[in-house]
ZATILO-639814 format. One record per atom (N, C-alpha, C): x, y negated, z; residue number from 1; residue in three letters. Coordinates in pm, whole numbers. Layout:
BEGIN
+--------+--------+--------+-----+------+
|      x |      y |      z |  nr | rest |
+--------+--------+--------+-----+------+
|      X |      Y |      Z | NUM |  Ala |
...
+--------+--------+--------+-----+------+
***
This chain:
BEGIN
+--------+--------+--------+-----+------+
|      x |      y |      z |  nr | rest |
+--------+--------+--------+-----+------+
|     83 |    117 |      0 |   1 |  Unk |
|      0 |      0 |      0 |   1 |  Unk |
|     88 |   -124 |      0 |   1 |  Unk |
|     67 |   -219 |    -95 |   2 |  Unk |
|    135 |   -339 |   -100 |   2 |  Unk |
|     94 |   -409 |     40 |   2 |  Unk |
|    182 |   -532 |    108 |   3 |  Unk |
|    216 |   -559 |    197 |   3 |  Unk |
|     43 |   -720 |    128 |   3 |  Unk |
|      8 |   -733 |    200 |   4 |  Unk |
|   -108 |   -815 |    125 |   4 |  Unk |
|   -105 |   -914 |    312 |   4 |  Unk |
|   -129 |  -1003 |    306 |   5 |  Unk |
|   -190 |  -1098 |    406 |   5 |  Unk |
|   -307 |  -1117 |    428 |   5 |  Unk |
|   -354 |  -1071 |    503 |   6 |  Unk |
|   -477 |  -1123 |    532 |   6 |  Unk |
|   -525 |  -1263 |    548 |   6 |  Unk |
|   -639 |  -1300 |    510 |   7 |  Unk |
|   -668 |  -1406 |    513 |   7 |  Unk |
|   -782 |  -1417 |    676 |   7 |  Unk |
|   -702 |  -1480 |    777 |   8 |  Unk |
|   -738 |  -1510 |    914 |   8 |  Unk |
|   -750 |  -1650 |    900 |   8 |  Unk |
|   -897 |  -1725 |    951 |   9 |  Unk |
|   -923 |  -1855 |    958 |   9 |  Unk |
|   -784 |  -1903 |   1035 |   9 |  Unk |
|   -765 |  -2006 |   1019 |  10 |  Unk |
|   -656 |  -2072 |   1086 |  10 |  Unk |
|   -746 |  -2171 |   1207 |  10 |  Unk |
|   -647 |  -2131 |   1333 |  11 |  Unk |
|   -699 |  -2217 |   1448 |  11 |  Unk |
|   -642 |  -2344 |   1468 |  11 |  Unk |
|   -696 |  -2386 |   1501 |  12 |  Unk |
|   -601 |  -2542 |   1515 |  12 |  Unk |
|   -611 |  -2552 |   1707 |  12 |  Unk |
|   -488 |  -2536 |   1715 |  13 |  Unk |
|   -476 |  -2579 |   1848 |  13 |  Unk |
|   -510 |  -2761 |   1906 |  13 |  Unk |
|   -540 |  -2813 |   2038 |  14 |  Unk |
|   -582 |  -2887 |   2061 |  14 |  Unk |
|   -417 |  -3005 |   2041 |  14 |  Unk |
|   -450 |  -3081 |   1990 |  15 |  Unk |
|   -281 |  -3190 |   1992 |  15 |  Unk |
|   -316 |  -3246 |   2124 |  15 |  Unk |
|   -227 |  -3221 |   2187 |  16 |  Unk |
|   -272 |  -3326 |   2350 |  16 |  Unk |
|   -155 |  -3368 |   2314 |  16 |  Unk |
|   -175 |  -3568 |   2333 |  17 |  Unk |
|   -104 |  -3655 |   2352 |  17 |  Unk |
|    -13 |  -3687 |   2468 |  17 |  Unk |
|     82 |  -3691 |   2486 |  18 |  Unk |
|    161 |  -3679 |   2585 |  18 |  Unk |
|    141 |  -3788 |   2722 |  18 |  Unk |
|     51 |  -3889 |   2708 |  19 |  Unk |
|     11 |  -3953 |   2817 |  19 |  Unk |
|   -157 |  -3941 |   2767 |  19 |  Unk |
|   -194 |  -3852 |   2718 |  20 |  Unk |
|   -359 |  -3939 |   2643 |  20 |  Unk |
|   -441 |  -3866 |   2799 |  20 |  Unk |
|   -586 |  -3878 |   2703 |  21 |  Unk |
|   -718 |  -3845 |   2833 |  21 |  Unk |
|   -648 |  -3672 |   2865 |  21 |  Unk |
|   -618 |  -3588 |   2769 |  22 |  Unk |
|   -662 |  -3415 |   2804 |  22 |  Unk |
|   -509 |  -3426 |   2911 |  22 |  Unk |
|   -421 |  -3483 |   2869 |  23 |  Unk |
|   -307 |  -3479 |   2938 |  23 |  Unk |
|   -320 |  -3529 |   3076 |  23 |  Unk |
|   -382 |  -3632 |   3102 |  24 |  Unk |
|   -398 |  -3665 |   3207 |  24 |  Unk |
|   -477 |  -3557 |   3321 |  24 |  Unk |
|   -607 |  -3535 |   3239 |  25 |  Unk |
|   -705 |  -3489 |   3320 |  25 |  Unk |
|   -643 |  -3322 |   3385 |  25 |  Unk |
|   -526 |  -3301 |   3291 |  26 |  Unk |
|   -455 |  -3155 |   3323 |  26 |  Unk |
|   -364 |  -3226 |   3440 |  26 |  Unk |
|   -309 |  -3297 |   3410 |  27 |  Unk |
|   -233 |  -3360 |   3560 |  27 |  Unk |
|   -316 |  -3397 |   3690 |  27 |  Unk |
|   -403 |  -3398 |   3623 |  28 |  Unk |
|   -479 |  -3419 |   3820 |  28 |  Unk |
|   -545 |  -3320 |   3865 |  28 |  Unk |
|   -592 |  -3207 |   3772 |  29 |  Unk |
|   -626 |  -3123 |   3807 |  29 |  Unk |
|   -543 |  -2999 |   3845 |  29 |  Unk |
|   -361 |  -3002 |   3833 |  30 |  Unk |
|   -315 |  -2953 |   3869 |  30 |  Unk |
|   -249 |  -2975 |   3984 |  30 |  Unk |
|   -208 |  -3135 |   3999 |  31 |  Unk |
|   -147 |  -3194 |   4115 |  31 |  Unk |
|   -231 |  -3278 |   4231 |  31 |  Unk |
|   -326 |  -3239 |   4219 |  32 |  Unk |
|   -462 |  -3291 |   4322 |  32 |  Unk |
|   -446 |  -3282 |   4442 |  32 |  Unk |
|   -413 |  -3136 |   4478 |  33 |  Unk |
|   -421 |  -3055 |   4589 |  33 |  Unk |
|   -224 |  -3137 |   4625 |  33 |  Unk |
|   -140 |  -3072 |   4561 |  34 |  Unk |
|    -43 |  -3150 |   4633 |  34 |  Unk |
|    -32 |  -3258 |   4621 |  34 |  Unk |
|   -113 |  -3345 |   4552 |  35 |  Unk |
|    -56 |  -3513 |   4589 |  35 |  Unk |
|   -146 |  -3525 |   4738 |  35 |  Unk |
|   -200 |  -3458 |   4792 |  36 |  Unk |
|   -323 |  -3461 |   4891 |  36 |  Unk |
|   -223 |  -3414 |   5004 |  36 |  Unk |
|   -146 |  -3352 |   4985 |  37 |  Unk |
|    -49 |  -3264 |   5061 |  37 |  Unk |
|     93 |  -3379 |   5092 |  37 |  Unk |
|    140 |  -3420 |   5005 |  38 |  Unk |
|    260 |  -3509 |   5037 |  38 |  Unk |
|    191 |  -3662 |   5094 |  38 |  Unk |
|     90 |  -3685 |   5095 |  39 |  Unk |
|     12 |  -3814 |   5182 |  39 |  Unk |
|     19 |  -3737 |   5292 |  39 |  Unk |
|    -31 |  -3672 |   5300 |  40 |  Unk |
|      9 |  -3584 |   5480 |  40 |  Unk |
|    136 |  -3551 |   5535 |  40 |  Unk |
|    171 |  -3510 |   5427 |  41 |  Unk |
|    361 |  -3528 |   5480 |  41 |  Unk |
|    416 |  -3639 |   5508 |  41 |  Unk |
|    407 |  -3745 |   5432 |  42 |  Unk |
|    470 |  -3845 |   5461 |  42 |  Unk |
|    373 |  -3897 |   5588 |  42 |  Unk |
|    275 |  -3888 |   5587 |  43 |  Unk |
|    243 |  -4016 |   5699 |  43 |  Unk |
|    269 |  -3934 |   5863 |  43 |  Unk |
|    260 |  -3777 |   5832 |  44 |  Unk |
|    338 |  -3679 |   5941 |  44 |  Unk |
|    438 |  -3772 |   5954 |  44 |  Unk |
|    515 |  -3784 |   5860 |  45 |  Unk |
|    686 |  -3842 |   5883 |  45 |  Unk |
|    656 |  -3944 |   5945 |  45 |  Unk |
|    562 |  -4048 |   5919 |  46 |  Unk |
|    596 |  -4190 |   6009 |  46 |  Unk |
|    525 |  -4129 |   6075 |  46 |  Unk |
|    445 |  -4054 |   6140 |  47 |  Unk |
|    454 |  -4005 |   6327 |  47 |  Unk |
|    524 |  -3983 |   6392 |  47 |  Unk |
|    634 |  -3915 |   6313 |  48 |  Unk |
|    723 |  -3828 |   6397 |  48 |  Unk |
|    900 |  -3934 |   6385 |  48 |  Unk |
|    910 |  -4049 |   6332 |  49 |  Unk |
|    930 |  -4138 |   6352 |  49 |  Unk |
|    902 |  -4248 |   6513 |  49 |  Unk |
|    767 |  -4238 |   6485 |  50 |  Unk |
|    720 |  -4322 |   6570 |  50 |  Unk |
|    737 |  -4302 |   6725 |  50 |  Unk |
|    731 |  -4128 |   6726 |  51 |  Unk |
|    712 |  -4061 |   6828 |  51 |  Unk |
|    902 |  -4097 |   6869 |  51 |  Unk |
|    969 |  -4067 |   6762 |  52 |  Unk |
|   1105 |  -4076 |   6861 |  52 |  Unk |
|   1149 |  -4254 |   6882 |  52 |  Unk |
|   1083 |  -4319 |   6883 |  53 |  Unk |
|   1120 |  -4458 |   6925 |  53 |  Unk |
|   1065 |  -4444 |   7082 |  53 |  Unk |
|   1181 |  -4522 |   7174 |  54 |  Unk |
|   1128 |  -4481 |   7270 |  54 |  Unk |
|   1010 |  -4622 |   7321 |  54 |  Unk |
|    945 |  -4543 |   7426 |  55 |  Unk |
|    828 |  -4640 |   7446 |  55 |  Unk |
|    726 |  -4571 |   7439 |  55 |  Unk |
|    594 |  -4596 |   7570 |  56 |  Unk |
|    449 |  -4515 |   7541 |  56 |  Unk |
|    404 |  -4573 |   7444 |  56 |  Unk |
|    409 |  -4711 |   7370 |  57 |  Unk |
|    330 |  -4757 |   7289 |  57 |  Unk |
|    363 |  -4699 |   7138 |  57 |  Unk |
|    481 |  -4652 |   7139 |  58 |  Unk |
|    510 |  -4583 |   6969 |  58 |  Unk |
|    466 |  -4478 |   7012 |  58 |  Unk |
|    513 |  -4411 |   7112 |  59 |  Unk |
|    447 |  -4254 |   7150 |  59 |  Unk |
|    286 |  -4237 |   7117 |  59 |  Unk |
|    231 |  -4321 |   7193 |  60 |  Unk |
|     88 |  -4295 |   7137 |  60 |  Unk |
|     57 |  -4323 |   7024 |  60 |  Unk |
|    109 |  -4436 |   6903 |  61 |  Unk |
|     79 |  -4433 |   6810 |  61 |  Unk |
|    138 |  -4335 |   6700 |  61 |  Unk |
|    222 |  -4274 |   6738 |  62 |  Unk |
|    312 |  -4188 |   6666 |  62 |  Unk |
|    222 |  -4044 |   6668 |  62 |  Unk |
|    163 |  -4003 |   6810 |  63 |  Unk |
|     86 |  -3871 |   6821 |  63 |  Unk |
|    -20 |  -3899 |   6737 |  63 |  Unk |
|    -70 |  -4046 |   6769 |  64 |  Unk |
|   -217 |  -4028 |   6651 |  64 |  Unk |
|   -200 |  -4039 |   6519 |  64 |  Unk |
|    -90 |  -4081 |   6503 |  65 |  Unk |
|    -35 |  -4062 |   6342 |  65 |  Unk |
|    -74 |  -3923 |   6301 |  65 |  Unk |
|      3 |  -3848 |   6404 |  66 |  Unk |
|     36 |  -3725 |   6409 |  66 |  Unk |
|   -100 |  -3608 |   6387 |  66 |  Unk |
|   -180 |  -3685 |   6455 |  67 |  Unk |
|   -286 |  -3620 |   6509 |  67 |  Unk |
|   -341 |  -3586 |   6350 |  67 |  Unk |
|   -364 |  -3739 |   6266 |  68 |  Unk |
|   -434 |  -3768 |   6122 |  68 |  Unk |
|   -395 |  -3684 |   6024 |  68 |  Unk |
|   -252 |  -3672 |   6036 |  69 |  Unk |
|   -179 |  -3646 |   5946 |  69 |  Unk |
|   -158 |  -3488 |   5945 |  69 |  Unk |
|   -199 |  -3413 |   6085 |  70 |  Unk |
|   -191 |  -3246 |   6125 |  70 |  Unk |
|   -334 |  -3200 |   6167 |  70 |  Unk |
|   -498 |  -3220 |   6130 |  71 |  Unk |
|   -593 |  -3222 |   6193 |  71 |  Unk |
|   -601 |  -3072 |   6293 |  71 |  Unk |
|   -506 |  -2982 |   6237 |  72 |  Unk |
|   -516 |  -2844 |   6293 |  72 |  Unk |
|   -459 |  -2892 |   6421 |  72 |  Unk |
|   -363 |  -2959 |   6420 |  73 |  Unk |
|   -317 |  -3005 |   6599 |  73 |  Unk |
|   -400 |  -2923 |   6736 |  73 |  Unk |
|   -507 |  -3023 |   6711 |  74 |  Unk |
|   -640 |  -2969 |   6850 |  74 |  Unk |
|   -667 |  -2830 |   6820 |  74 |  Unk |
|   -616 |  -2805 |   6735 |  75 |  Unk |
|   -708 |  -2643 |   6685 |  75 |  Unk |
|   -602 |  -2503 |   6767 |  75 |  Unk |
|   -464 |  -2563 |   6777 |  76 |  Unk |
|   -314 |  -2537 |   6732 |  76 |  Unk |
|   -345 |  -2559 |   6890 |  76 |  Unk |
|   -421 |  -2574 |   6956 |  77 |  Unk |
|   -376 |  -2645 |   7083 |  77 |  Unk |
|   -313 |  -2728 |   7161 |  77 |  Unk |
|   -222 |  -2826 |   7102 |  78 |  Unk |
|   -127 |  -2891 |   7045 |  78 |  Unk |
|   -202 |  -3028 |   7141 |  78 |  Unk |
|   -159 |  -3089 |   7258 |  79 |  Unk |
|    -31 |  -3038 |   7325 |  79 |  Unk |
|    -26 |  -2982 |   7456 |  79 |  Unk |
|   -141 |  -2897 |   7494 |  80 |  Unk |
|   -197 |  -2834 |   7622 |  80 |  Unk |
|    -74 |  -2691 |   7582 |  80 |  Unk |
|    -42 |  -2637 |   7438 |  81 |  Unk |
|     30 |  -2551 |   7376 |  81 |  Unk |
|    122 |  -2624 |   7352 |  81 |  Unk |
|    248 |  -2650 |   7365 |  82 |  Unk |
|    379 |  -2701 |   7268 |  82 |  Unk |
|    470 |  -2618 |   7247 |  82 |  Unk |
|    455 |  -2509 |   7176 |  83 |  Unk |
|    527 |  -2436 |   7178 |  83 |  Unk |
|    554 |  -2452 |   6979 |  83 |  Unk |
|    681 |  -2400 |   6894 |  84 |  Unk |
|    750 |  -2387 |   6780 |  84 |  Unk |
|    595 |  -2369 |   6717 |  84 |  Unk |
|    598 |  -2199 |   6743 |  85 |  Unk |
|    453 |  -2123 |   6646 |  85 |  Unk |
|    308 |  -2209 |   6646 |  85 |  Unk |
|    280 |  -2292 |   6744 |  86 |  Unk |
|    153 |  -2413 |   6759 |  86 |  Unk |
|    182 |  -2515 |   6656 |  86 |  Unk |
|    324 |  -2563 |   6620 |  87 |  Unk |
|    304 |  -2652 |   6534 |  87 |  Unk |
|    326 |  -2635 |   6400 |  87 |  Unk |
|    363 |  -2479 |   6402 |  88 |  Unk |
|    386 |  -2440 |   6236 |  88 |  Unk |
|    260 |  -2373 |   6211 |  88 |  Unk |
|    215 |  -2324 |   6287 |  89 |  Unk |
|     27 |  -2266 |   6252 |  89 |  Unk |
|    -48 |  -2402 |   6212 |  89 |  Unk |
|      0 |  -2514 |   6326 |  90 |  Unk |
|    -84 |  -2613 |   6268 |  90 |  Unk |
|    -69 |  -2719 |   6201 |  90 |  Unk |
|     61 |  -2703 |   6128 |  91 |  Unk |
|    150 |  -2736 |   5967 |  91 |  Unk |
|     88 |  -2702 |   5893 |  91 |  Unk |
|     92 |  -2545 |   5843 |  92 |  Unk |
|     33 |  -2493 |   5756 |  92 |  Unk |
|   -101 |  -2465 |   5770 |  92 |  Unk |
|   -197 |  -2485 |   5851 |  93 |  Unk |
|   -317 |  -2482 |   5852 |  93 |  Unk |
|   -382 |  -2625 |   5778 |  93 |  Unk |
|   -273 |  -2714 |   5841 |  94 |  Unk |
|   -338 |  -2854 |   5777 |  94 |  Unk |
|   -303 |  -2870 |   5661 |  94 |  Unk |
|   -203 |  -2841 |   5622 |  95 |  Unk |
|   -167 |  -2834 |   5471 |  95 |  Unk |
|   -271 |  -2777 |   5372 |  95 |  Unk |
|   -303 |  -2645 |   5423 |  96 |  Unk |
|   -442 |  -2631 |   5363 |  96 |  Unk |
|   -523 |  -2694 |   5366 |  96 |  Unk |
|   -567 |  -2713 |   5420 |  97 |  Unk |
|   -700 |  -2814 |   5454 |  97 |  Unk |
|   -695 |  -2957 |   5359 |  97 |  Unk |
|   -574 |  -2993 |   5371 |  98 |  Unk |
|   -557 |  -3119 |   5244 |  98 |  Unk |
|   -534 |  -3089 |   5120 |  98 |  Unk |
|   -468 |  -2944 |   5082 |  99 |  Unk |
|   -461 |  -2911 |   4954 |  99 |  Unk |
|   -611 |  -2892 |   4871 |  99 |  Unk |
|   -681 |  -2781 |   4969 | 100 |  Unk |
|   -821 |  -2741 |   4943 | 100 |  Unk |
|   -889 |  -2903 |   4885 | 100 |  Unk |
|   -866 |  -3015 |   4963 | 101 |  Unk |
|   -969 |  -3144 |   4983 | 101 |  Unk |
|   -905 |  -3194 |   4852 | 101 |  Unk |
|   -762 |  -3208 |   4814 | 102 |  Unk |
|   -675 |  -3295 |   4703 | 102 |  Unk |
|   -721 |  -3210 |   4592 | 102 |  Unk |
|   -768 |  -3059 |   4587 | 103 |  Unk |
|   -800 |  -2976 |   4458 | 103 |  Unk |
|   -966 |  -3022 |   4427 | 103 |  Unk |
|  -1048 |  -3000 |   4491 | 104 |  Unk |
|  -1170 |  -3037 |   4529 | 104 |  Unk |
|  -1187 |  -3160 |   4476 | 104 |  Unk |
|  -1169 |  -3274 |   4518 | 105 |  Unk |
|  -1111 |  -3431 |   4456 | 105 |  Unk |
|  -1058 |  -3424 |   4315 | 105 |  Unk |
|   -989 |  -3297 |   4327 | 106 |  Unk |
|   -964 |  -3357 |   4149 | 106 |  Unk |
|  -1012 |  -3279 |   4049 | 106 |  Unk |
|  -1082 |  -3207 |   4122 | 107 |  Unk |
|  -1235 |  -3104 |   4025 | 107 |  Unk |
|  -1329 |  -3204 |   3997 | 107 |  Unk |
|  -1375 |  -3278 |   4133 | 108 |  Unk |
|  -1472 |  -3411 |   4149 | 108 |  Unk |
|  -1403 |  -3480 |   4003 | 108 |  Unk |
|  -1303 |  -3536 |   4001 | 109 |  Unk |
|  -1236 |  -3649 |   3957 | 109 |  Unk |
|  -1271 |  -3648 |   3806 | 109 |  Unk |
|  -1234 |  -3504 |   3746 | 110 |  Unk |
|  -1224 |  -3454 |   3620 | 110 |  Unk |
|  -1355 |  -3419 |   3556 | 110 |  Unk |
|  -1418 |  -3433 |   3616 | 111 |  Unk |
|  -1599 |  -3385 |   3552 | 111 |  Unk |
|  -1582 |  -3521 |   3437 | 111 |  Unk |
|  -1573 |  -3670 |   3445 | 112 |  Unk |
|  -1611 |  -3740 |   3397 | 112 |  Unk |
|  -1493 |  -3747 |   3250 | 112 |  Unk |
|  -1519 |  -3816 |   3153 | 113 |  Unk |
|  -1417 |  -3806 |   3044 | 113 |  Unk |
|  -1334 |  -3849 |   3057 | 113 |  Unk |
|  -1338 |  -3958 |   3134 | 114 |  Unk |
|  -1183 |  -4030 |   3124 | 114 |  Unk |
|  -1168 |  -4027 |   3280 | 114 |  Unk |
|  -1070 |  -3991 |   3317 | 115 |  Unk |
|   -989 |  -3974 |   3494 | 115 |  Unk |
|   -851 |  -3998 |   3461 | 115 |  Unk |
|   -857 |  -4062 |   3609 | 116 |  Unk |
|   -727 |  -4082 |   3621 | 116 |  Unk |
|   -761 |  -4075 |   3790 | 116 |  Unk |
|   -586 |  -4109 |   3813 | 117 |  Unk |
|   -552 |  -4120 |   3966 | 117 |  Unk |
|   -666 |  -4207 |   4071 | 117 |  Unk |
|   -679 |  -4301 |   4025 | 118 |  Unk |
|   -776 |  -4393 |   4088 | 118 |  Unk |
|   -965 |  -4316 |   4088 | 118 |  Unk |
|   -976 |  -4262 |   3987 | 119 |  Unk |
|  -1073 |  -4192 |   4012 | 119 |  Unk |
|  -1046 |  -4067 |   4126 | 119 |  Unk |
|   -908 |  -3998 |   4126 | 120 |  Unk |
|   -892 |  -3901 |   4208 | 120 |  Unk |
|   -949 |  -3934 |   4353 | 120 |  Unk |
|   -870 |  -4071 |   4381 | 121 |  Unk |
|   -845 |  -4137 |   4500 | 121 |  Unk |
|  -1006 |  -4192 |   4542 | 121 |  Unk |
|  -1062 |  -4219 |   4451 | 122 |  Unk |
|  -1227 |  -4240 |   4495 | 122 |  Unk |
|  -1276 |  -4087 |   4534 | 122 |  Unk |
|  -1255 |  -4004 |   4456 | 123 |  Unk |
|  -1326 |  -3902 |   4541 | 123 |  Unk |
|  -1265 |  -3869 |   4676 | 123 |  Unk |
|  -1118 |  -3867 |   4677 | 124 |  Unk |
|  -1040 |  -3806 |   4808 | 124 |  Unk |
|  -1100 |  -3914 |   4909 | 124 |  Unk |
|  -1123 |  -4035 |   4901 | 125 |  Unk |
|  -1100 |  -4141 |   5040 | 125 |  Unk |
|  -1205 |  -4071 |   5098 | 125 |  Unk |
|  -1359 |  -4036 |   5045 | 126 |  Unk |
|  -1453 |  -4003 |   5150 | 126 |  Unk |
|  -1440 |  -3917 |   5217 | 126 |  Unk |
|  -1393 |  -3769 |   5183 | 127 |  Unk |
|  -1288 |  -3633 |   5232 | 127 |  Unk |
|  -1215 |  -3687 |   5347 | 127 |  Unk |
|  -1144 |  -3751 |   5302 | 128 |  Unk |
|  -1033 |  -3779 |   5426 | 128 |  Unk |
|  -1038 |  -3827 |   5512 | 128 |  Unk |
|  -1127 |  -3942 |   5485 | 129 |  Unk |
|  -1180 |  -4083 |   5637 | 129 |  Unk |
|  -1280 |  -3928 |   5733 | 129 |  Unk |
|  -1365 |  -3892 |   5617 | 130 |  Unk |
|  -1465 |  -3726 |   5719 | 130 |  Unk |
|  -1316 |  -3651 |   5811 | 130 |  Unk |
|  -1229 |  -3587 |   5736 | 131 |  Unk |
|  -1151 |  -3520 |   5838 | 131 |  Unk |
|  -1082 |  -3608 |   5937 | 131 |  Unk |
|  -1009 |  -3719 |   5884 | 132 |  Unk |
|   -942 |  -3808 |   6005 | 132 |  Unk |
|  -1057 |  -3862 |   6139 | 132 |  Unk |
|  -1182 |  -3879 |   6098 | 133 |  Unk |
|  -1268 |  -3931 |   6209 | 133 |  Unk |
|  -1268 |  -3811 |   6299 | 133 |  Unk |
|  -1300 |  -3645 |   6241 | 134 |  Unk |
|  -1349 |  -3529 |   6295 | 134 |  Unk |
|  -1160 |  -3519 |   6360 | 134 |  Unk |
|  -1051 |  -3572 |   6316 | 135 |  Unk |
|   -952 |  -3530 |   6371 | 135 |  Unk |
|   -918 |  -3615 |   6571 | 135 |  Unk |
|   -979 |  -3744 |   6512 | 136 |  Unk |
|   -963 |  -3840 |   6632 | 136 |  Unk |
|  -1090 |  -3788 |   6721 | 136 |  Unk |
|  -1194 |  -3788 |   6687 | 137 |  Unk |
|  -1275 |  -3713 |   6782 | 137 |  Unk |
|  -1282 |  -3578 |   6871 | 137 |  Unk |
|  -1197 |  -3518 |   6793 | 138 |  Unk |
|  -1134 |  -3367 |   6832 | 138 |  Unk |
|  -1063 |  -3464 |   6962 | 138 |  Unk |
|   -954 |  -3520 |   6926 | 139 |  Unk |
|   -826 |  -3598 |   7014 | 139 |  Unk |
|   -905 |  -3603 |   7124 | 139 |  Unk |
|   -994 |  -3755 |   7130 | 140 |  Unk |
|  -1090 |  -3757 |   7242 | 140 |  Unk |
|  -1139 |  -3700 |   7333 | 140 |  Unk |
|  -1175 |  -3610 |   7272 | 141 |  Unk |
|  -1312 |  -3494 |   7291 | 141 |  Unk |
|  -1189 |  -3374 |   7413 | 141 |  Unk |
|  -1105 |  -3367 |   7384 | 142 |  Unk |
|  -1031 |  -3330 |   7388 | 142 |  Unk |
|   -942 |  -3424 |   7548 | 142 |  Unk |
|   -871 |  -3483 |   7527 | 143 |  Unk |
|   -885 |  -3611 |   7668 | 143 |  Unk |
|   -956 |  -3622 |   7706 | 143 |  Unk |
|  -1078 |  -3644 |   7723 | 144 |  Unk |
|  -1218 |  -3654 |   7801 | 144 |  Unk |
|  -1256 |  -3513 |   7898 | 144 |  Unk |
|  -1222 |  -3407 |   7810 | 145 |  Unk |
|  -1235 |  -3278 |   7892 | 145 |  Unk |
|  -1096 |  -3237 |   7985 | 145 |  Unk |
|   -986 |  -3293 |   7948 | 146 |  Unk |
|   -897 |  -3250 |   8060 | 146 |  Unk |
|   -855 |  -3343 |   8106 | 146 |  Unk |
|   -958 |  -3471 |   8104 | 147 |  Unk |
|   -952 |  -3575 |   8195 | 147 |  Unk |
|   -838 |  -3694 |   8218 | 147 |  Unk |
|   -776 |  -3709 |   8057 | 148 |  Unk |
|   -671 |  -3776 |   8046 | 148 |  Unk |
|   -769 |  -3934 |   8044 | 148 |  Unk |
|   -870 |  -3919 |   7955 | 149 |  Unk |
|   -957 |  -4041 |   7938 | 149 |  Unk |
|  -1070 |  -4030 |   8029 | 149 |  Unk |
+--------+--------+--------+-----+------+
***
């Protein structure tokens, strides 16, 4: 049998422009969850900053940094518990918790045709102000029962 080609419709793959809409909307929907994740890292970092300046007044603002920035803390037991394994359970617990919210946000983000970062960031702020309030109230809630407040 002669070697013959078949004739297969030809597909045309999608041209994504290297900054255009499909390019973008693939960048936030892949980096959602960790850009959600390094806002928690870093603002961890200025807690844990804050915390080593000496003084109760950086101390306390440094723990509630801390508090925002790790919501698993109260969960972690953190600091009735201070032990290594309390703050790496409640590292990586919170890390989740912001990845899940930064992926989520940029599922939200991407429904519409054109997204970008600023759309990300509209969906994440309401997510986050919900966990940071539920994180400071934990705090409270929390002082109030072992009678610090």
């Amino acid at each position: 049998m002669p070697d013959v080609e078949t004739s297969q419709p030809h597909v045309r793959s999608p041209r994504i422009v290297v900054d255009g809409i499909i390019a973008n909307r693939s960048l936030i929907r892949k980096r959602g969850g960790v850009a959600a994740v390094a806002i928690s890292a870093s603002l961890a970092l200025v807690g844990l900053i804050l915390l080593a300046i000496p003084g109760s007044l950086f101390g306390t603002l440094g723990y509630l940094v801390l508090v925002i920035a790790l919501p698993a803390l109260s969960i972690a037991g953190v600091p009735a518990v201070s032990t290594f394994a309390s703050y790496v359970i409640a590292a990586l617990a919170s890390a989740a918790i912001w990845f899940a919210l930064g992926q989520m946000s940029a599922t939200r983000a991407t429904r519409r045709a054109v997204a970008g970062w600023p759309e990300w960031a509209r969906e994440f702020r309401p997510l986050a102000i919900g966990v940071v309030i539920g994180a400071v109230l934990a705090l409270a809630l929390s002082g109030i029962v072992l009678g610090a407040l």
